[in-house]
LUMDOVEX-892653 format. One record per residue: x, y, z of N, C-alpha, C, CB in turn. Coordinates in steps of 0.2 Angstrom, whole numbers, padded with zeros to 4 digits, always signed. Glycine has a CB too. Example, Ala and Ser with C-alpha at 12.3 -4.5 7.8 and 13.67 -1.06 7.14 Angstrom:
+0066-0028+0039+0062-0022+0039+0066-0016+0039+0057-0022+0045
+0064-0011+0035+0068-0005+0036+0064+0000+0039+0070-0003+0029
//
This chain:
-0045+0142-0296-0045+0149-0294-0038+0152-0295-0047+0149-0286
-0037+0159-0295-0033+0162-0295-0031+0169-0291-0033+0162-0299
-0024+0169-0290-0024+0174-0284-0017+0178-0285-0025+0171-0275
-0015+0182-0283-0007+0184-0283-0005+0185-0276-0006+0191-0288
+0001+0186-0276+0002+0188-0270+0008+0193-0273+0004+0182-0265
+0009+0197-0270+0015+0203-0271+0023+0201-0269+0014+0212-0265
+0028+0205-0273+0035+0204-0271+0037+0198-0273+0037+0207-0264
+0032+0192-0276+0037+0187-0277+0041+0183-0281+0035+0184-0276
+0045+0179-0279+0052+0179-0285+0049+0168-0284+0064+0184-0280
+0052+0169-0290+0053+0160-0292+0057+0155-0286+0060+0159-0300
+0053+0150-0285+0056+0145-0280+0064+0141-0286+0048+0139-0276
+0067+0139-0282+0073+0139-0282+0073+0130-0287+0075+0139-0272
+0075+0126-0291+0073+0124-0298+0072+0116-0294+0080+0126-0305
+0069+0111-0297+0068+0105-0295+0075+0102-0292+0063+0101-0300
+0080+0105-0296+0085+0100-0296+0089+0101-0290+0089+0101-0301
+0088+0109-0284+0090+0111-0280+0086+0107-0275+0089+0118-0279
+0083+0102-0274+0079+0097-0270+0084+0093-0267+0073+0093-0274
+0087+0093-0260+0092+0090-0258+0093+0080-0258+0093+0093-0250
+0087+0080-0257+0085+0074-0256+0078+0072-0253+0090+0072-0252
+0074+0065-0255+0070+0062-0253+0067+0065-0246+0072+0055-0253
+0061+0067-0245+0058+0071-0240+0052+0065-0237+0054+0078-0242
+0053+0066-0229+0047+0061-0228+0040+0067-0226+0049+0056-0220
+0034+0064-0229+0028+0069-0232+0024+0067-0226+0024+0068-0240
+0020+0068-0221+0013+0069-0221+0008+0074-0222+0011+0067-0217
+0003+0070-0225-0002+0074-0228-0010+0074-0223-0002+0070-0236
-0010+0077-0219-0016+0077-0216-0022+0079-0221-0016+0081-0208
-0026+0075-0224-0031+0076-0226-0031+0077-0235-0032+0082-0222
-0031+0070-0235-0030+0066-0243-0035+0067-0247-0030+0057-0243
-0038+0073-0247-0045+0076-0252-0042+0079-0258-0050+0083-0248
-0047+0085-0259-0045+0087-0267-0038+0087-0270-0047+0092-0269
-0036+0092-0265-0030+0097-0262-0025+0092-0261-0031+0102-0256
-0025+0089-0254-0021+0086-0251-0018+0078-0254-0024+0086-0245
-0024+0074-0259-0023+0067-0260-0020+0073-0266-0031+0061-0261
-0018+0075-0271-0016+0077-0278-0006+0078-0274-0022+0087-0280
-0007+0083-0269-0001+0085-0268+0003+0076-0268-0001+0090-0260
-0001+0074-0262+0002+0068-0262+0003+0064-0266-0001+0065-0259
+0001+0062-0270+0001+0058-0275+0008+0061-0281-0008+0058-0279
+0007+0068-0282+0012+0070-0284+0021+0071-0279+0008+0076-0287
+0020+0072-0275+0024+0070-0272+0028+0061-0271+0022+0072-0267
+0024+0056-0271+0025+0051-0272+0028+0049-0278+0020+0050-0271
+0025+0050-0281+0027+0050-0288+0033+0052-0289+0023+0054-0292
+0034+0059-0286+0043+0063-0288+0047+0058-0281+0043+0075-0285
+0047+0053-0280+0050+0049-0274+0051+0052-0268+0056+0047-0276
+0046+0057-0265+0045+0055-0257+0042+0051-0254+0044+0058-0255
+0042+0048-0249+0040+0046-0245+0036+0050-0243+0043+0045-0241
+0027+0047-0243+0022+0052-0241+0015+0046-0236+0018+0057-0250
+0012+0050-0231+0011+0045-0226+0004+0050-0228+0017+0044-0217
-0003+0048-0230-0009+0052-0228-0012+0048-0222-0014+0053-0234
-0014+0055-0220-0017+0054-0212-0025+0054-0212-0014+0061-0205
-0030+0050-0210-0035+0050-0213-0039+0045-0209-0033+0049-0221
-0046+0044-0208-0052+0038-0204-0048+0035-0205-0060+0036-0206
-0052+0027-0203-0049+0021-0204-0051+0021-0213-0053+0015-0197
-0056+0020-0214-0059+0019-0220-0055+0020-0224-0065+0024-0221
-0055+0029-0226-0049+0028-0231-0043+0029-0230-0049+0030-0234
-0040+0027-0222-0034+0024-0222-0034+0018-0225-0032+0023-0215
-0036+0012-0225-0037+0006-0229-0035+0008-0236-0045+0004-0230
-0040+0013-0237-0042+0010-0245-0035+0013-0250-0050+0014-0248
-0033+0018-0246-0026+0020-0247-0021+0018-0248-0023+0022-0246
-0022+0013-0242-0015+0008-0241-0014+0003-0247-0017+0004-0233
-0023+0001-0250-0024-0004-0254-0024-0003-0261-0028-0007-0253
-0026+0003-0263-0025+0005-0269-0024+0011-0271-0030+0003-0271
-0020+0014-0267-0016+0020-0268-0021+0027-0269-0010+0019-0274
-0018+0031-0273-0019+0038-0275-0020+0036-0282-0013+0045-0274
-0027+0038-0284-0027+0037-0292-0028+0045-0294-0034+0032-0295
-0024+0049-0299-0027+0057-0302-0027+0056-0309-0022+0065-0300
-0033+0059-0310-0036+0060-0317-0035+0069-0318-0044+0057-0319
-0030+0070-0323-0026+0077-0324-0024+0079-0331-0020+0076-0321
-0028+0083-0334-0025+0087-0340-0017+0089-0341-0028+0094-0340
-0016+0091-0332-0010+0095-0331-0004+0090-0332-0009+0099-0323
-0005+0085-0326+0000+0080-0325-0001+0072-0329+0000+0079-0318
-0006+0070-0332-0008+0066-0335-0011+0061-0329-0002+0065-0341
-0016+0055-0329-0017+0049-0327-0013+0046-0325-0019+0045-0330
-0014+0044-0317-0008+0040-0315-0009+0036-0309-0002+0044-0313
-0007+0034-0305-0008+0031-0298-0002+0031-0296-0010+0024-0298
-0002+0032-0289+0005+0035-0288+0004+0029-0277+0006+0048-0288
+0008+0025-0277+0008+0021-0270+0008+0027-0265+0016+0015-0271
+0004+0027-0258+0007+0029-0252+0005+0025-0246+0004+0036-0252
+0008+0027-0241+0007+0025-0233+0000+0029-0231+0014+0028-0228
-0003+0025-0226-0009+0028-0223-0009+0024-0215-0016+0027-0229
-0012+0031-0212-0015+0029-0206-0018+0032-0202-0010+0026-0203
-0020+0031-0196-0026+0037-0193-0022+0041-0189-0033+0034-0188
-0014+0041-0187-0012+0045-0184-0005+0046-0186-0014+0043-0178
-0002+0050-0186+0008+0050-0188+0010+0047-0182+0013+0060-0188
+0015+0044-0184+0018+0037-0176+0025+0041-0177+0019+0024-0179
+0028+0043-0181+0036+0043-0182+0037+0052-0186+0040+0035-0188
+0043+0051-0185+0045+0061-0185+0045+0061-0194+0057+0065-0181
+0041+0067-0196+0042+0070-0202+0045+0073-0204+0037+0071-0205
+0048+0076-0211+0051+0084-0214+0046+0088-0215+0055+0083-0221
+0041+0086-0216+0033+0091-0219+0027+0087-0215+0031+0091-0229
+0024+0090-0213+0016+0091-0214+0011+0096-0217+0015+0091-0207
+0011+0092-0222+0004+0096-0226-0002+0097-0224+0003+0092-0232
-0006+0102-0221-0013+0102-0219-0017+0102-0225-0015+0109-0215
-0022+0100-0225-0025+0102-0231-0034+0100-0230-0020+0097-0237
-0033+0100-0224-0043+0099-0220-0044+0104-0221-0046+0097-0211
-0054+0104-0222-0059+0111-0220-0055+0113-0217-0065+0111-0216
-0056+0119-0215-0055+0123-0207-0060+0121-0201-0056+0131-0207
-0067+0118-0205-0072+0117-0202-0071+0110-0196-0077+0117-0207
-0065+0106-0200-0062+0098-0196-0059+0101-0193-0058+0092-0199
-0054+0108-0191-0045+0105-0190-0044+0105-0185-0040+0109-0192
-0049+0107-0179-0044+0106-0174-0045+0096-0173-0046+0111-0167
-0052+0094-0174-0049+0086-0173-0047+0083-0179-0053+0081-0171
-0041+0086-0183-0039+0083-0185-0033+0084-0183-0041+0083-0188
-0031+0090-0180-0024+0090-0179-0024+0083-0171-0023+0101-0176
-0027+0081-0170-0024+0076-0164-0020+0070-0167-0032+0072-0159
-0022+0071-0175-0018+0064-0178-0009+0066-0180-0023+0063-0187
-0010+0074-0176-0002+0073-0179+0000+0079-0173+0000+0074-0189
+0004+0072-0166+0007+0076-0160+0012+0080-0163+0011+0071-0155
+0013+0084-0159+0020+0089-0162+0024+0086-0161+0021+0095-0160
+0026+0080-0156+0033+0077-0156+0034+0075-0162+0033+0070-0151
+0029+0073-0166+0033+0068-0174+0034+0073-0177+0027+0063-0180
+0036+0079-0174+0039+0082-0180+0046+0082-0180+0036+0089-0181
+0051+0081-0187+0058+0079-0186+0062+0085-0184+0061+0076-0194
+0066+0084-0181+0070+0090-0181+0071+0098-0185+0075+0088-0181
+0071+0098-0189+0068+0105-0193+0062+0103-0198+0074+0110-0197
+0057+0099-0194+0052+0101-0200+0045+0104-0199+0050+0095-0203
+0044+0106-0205+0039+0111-0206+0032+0108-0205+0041+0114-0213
+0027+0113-0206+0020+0113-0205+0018+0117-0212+0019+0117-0199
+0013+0116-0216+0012+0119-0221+0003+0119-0223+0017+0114-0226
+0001+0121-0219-0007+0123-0219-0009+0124-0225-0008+0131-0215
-0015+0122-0228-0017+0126-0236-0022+0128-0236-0016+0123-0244
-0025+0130-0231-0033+0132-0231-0034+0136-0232-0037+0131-0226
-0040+0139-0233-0045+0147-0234-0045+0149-0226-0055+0145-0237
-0045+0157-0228-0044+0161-0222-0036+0164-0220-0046+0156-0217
-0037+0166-0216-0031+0169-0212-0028+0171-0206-0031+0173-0213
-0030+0165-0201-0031+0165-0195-0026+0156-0193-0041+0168-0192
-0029+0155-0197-0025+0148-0193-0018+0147-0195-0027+0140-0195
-0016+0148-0195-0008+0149-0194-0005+0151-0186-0006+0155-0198
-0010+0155-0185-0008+0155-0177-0012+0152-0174-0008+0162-0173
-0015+0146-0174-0019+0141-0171-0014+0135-0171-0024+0140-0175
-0012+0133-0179-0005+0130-0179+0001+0132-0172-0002+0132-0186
+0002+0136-0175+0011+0141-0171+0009+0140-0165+0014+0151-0173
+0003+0140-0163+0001+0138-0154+0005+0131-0152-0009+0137-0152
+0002+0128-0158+0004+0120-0156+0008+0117-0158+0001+0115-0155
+0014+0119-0164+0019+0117-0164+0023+0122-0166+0019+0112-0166
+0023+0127-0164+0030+0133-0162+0028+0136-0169+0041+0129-0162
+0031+0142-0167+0032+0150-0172+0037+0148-0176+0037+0158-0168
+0042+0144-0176+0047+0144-0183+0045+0136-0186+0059+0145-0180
+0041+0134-0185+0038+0127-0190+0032+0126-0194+0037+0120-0187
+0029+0132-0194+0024+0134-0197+0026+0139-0203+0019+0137-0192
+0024+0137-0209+0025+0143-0216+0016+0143-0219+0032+0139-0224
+0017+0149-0220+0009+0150-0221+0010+0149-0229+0006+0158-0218
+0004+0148-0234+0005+0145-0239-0002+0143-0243+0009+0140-0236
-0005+0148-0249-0007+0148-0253-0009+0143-0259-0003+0152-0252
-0015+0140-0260-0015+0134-0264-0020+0138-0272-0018+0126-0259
-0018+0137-0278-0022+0141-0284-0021+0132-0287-0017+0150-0288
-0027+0131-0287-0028+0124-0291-0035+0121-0291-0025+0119-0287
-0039+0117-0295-0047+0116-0295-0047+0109-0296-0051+0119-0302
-0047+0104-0288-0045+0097-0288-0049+0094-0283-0038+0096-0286
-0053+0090-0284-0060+0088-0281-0057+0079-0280-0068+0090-0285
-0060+0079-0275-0059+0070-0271-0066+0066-0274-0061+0070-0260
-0066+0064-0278-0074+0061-0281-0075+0055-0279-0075+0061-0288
-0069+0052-0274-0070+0043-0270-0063+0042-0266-0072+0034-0277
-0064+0039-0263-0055+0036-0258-0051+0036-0262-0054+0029-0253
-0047+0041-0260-0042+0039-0266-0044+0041-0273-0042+0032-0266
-0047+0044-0277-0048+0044-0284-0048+0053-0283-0056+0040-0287
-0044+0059-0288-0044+0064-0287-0044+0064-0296-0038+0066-0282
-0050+0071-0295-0050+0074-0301-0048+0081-0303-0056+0074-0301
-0041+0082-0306-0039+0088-0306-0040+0093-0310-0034+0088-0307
-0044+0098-0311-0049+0100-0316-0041+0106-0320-0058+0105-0311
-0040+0109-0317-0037+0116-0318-0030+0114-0320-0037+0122-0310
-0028+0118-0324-0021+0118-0331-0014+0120-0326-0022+0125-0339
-0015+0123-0319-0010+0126-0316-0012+0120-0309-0011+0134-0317
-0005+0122-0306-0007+0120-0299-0001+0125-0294-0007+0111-0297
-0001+0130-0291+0003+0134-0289+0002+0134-0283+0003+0140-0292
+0008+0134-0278+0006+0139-0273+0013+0143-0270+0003+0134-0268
+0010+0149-0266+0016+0155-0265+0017+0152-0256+0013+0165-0267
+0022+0152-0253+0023+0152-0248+0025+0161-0245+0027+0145-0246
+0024+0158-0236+0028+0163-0235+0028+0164-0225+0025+0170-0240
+0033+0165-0222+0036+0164-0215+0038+0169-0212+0042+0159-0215
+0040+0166-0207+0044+0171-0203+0052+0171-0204+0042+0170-0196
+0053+0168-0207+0060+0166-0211+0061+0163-0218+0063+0162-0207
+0064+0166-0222+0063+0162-0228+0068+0157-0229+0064+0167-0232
+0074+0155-0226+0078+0151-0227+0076+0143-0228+0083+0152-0222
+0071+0142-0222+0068+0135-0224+0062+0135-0227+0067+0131-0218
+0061+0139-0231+0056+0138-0239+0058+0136-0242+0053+0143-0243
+0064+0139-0244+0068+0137-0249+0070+0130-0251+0073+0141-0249
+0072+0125-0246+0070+0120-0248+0064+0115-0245+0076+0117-0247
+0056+0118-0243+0050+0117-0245+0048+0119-0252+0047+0120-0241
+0051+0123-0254+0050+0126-0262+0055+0122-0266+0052+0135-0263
+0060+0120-0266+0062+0113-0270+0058+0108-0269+0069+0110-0268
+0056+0105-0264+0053+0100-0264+0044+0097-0267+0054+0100-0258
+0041+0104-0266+0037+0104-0272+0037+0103-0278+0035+0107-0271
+0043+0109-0280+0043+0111-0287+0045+0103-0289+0049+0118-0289
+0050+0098-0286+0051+0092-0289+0048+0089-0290+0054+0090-0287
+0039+0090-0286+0032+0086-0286+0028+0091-0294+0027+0087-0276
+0032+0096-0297+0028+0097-0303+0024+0105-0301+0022+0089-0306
+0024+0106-0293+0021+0111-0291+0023+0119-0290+0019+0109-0286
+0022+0122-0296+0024+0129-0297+0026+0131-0291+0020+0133-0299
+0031+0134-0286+0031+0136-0280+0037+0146-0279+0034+0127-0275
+0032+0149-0275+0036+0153-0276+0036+0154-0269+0036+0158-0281
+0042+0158-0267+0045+0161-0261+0042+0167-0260+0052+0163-0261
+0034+0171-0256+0033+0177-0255+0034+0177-0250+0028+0180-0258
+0030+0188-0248+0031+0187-0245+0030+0197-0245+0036+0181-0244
+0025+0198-0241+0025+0197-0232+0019+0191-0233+0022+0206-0227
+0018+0187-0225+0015+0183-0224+0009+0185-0225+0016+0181-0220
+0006+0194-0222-0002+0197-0223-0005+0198-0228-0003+0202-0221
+0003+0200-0235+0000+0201-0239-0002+0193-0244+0004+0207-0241
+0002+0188-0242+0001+0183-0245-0008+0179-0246+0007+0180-0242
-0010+0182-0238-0015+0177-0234-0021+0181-0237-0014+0176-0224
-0019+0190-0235-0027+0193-0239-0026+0192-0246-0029+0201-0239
-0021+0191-0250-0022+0190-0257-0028+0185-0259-0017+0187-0261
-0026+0181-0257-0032+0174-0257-0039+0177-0253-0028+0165-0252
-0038+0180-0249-0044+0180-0245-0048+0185-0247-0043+0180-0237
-0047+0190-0250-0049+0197-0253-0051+0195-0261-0042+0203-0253
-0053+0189-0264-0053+0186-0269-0058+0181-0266-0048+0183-0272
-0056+0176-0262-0061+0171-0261-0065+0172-0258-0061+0167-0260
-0067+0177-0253-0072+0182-0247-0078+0181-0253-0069+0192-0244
-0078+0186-0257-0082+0190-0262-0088+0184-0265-0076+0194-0269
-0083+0180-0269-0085+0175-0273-0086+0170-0270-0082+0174-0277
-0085+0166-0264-0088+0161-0259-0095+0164-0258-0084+0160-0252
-0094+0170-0254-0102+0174-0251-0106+0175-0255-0102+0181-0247
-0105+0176-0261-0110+0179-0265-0114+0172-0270-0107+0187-0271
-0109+0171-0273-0110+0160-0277-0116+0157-0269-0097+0151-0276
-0112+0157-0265-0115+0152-0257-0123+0156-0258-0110+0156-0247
-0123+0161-0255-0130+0165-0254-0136+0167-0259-0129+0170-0253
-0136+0165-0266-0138+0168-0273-0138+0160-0275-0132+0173-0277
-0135+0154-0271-0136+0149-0275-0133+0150-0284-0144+0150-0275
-0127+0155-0286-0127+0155-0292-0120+0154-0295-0130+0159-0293
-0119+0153-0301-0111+0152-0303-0109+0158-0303-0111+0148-0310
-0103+0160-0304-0099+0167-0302-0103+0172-0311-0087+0166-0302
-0105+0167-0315-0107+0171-0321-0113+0176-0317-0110+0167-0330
-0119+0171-0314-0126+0175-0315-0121+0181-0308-0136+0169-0312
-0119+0178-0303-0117+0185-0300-0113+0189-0302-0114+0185-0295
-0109+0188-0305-0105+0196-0310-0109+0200-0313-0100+0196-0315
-0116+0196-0315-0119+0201-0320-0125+0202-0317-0120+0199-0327
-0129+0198-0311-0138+0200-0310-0138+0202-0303-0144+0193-0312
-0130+0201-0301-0128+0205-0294-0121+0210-0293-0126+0199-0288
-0121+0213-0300-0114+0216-0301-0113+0220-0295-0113+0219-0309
-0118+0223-0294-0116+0230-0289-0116+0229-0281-0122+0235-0290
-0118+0223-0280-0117+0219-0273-0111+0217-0275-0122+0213-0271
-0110+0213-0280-0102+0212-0281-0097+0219-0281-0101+0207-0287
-0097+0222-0282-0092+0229-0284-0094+0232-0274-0096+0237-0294
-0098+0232-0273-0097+0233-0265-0093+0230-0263-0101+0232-0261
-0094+0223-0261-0093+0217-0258-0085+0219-0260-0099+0210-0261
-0083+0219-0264-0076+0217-0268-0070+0224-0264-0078+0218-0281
-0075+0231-0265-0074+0238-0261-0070+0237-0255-0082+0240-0259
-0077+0233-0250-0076+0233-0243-0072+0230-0242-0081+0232-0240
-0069+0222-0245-0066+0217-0242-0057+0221-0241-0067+0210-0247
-0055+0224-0248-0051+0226-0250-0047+0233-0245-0053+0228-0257
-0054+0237-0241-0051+0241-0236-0049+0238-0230-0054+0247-0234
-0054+0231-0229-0052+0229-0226-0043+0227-0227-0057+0227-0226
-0043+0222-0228-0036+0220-0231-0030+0227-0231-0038+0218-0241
-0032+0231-0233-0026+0237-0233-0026+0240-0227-0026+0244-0238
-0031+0242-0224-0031+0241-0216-0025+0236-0212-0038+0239-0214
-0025+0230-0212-0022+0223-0211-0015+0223-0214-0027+0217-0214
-0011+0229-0221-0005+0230-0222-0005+0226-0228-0001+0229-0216
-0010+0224-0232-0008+0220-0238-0010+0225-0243-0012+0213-0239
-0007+0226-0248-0011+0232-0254-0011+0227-0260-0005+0240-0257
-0017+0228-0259-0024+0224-0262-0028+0229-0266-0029+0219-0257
-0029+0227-0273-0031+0231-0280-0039+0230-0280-0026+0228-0288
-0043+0231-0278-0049+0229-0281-0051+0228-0289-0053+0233-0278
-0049+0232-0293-0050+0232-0300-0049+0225-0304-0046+0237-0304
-0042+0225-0299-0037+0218-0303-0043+0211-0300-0026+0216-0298
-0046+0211-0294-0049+0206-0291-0055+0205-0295-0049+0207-0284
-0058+0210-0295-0065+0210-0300-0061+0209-0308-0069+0220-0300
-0055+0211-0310-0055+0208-0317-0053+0200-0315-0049+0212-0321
-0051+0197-0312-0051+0189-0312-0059+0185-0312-0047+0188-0305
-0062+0188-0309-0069+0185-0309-0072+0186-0315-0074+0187-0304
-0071+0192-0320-0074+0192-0327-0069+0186-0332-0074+0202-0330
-0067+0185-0329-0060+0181-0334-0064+0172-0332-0048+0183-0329
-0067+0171-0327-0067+0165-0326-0075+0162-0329-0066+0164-0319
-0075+0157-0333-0080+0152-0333-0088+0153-0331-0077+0147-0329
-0092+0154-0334-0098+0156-0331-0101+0151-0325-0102+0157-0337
-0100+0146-0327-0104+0143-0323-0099+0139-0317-0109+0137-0328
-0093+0143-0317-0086+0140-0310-0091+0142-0305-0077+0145-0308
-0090+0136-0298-0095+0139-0293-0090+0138-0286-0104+0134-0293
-0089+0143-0282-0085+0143-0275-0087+0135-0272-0089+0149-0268
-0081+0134-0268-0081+0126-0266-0087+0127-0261-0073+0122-0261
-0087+0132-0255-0092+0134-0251-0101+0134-0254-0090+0141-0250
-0098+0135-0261-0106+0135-0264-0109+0126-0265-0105+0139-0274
-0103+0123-0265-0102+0115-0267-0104+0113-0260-0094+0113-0269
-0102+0114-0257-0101+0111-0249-0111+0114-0247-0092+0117-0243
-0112+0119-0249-0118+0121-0246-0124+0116-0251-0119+0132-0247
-0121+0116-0257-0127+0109-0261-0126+0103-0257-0126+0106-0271
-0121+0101-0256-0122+0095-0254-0122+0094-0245-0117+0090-0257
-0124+0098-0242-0128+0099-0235-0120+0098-0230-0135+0091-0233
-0116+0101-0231-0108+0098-0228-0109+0106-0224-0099+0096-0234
-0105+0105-0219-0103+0111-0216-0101+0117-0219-0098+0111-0212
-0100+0125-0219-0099+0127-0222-0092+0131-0217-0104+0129-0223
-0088+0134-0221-0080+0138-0219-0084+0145-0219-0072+0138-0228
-0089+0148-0219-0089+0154-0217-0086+0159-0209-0096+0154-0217
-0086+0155-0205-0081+0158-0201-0077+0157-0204-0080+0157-0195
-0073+0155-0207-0063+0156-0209-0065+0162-0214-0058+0148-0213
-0069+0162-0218-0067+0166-0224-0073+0171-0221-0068+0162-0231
-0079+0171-0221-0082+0179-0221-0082+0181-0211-0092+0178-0223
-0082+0175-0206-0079+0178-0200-0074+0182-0198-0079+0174-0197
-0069+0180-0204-0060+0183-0202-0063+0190-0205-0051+0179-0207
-0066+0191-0211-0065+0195-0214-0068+0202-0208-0068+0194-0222
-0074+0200-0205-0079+0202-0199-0074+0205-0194-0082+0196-0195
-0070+0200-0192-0065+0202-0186-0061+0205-0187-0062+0198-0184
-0058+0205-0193-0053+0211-0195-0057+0217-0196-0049+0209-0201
-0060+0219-0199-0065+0223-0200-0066+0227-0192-0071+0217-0202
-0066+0225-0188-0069+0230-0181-0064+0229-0179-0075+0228-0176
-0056+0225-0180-0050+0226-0177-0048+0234-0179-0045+0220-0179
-0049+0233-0185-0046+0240-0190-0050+0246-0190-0045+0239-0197
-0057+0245-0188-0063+0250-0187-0063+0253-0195-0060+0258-0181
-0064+0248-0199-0066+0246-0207-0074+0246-0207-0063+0238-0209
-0079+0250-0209-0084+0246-0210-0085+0242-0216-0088+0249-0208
-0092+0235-0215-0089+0230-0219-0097+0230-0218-0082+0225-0217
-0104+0234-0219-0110+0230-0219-0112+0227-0225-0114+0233-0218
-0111+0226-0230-0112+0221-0235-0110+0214-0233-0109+0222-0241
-0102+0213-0232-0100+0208-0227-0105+0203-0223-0097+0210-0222
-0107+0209-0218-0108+0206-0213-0116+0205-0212-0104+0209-0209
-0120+0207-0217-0126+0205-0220-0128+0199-0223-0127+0207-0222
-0119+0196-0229-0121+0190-0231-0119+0186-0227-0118+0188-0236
-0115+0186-0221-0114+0182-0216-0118+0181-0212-0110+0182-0214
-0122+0185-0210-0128+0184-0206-0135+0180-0212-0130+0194-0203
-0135+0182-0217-0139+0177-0220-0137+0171-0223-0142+0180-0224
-0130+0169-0222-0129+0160-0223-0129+0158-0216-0120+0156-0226
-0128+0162-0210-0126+0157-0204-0129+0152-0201-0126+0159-0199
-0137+0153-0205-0141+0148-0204-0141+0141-0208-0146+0151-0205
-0134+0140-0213-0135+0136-0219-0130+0130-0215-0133+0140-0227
//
């Protein structure tokens, strides 16, 4: 997937990385087992939080990724079902549909004296779900553009040539060495920033093409072309929404990303709906809802496809 966020400038160069960070990673899936592994690799300390199951299996035979970008590797980590001791980072990286139990696995006491919180989910609302429970200044909201699937405990498939993400806070000063610290794991990272406009970028893009893949049953080719005008709505409404909310979001540019992609790419939501798993539609078509009547936006396409998955 792809997304932009405005006003952003280059994170700060690998070699600006002060020193060895201690990582947890709540939630060692596509996303989260990749970061980890690649962090590992660049010599942090990385702890994934995770069942008993594949706490084990992590413990025993690490992170294996299979990667165009970064090449085949196996990279050693720590695992366990809960964080015992204080971290520099916590990486989120669960559904939204898990998070609040998963957040029990990680008290806010373990967090080290200035460390952060680094959420990468779909949507735009949990961040202040986080900042409820462990403070306004240790939460950076934060953007993931990557195509990386968990295909067994531990075994990550990285599909996509890029892996980027844009952060962005209420302060910039401690990104800047969160953005070293990635970039030292190989992870493109940039400093943006406003935070609203960072969170509808992604969500004004993935809204569209989750709901329409999910509902249609179809890869983004057959809906750009045998639902183009549901999509050019759909793409319309989300977008006032979004500028309503203070992000200036292009609709054209968002509709040209989806003619640019792969006919048969299909939304994770589309994935998650074949194989009978919960579905993120409140984070991504419910936020878009709620904002929507916050702003007195109307949004009935929206909120038609979300009335026809709720049952899924």
């Amino acid at each position: 997937m792809t997304s932009t966020a405005p006003d952003a400038t280059e994170a700060t160069s690998a070699r600006s990385a002060p020193r060895p960070w201690t990582v947890a990673v709540l939630g060692p899936g596509g996303v989260g087992g990749l970061l980890a592994a690649l962090l590992s690799r660049a010599g942090h300390r990385v702890i994934c939080l995770a069942g008993d199951a594949t706490a084990r299996s992590l413990r025993e035979g690490g992170i294996q990724v299979r990667s165009g970008q970064f090449g085949d590797f196996t990279a050693k980590v720590e695992a366990d079902t809960e964080l015992r001791e204080p971290v520099d980072l916590c990486v989120v990286a669960v559904k939204h549909t898990s998070l609040d139990a998963a957040l029990d696995r990680v008290p806010p006491a373990m967090l080290g004296a200035d460390g952060l919180v680094l959420p990468l989910l779909n949507g735009i609302e949990h961040p202040g779900t986080l900042r409820r429970r462990y403070g306004d200044d240790r939460v950076a909201a934060g953007v993931i553009r990557v195509e990386s699937t968990r295909v067994a405990p531990g075994v990550i498939e990285h599909g996509s040539p890029f892996t980027d993400i844009d952060l962005a806070g209420k302060s910039t000063h401690p990104l800047t060495g969160l953005a070293a610290v990635l970039e030292s794991a190989g992870v493109r990272t940039r400093v943006a920033g406003p935070e609203t406009a960072v969170l509808w970028a992604k969500l004004a893009f993935l809204a569209p093409f989750a709901l329409l893949t999910t509902r249609y049953d179809a890869a983004i080719g057959t809906v750009r072309t045998d639902h183009r005008e549901e999509l050019l709505t759909l793409v319309g409404e989300i977008t006032a929404v979004g500028r309503a909310a203070g992000a200036p979001l292009d609709a054209d540019r968002t509709l040209a990303m989806y003619d640019t992609f792969p006919a048969g790419m299909k939304s994770s939501m589309q994935r998650d709906a074949e194989a009978g798993r919960a579905l993120e539609l409140d984070a991504i078509g419910g936020a878009v809802l709620r904002a929507a009547e916050r702003y007195g936006v109307p949004a009935p396409t929206a909120a038609r496809l979300v009335s026809e998955l709720a049952p899924l």
